[in-house]
C-alpha positions in Angstrom: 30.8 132.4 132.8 32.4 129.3 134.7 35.5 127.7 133.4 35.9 124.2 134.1 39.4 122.7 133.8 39.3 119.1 131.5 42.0 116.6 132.3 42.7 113.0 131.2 44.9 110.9 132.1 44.9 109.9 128.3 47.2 112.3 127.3 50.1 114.0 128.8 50.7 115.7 131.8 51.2 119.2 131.5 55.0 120.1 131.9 54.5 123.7 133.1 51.6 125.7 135.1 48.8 125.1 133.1 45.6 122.8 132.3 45.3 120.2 129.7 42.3 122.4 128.6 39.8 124.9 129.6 36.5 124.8 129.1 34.3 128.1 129.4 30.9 128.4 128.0 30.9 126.0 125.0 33.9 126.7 123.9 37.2 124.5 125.0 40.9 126.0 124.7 43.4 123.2 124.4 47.1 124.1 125.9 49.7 123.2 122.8 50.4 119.4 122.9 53.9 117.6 122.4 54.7 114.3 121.2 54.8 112.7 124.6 53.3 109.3 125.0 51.0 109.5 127.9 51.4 105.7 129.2 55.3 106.3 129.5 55.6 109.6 129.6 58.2 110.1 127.2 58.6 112.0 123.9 58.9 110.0 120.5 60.5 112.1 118.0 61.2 108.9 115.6 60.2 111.1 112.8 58.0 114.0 111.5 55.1 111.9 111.3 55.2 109.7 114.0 55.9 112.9 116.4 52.3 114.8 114.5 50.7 111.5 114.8 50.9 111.5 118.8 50.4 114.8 119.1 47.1 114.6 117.4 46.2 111.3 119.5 46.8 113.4 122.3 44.6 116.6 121.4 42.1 113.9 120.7 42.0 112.2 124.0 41.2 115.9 125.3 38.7 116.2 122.8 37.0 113.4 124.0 37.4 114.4 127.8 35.5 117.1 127.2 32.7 115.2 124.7 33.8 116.5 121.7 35.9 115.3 118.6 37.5 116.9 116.0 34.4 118.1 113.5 34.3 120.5 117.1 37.5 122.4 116.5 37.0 125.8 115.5 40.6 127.0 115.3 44.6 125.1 115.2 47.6 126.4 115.8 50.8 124.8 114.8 54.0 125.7 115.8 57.1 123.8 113.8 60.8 124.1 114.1 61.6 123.5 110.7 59.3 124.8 107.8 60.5 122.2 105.9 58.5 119.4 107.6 55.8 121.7 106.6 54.5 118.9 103.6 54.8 115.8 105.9 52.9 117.6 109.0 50.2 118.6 106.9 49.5 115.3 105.7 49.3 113.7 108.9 47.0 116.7 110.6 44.6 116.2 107.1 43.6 112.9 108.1 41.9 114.2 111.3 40.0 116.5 109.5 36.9 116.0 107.0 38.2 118.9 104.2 34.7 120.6 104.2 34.7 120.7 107.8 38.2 122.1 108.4 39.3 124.6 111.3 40.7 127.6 110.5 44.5 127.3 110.9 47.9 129.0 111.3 51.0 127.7 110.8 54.2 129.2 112.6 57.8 128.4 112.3 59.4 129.1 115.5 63.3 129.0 117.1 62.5 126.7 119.8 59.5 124.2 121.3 59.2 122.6 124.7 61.7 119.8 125.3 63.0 120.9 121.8 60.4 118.9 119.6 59.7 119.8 116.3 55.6 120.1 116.1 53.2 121.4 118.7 49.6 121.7 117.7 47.1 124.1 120.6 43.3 124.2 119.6 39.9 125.8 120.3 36.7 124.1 119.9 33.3 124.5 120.4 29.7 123.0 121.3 
């Protein structure tokens, strides 16, 4: 099968050697996303929510590169620095999400993120 590589300029720029997302069949793999405002290019870390809120703006201006939206995603992965910001990160990711038509999920507490923030969020969806 043929990958194609989806980029927009709606969401950051990748800070390493990788894609924004990869598409291959009908399913799409999107790299982990930060809290970095793509106009400016700088993170906002103002607090918990504000930091999950851009992050999911930003998995869903992939989304929508590649035609989809979030009743697509199949599968989340959340990385957090602090499992205590467990409660306040949910709450912001639930309001993307229809409750019937949730992903399946993991949630991982981890030393370190990229540029130090505090949540990233990587998906897969699917046609």
């Amino acid at each position: 099968m043929k990958r194609r590589i989806i980029f927009t300029e709606k969401a950051p720029l990748p800070v390493g050697p990788y894609n924004q997302a990869i598409m291959i069949g009908k399913v799409l793999y999107i790299s982990g996303q930060i809290a970095i405002n793509p106009e400016t290019g700088v993170l906002n870390l103002e607090t918990i929510e504000i930091e999950t809120t851009l992050v999911m703006k930003n998995l869903k201006s992939i989304l929508e590169a590649a035609k989809m939206n979030f009743e697509n995603v199949i599968k989340s992965t959340i990385f957090i620095s602090d499992m205590n910001n467990y409660s306040k990160i949910n709450e912001v990711y639930g309001q993307f999400f229809n409750p019937e038509n949730a992903p399946a999920r993991e949630t991982v507490e981890v030393a370190n993120l990229p540029k130090f923030v505090n949540v990233e969020i990587s998906m897969i969806a699917a046609l």
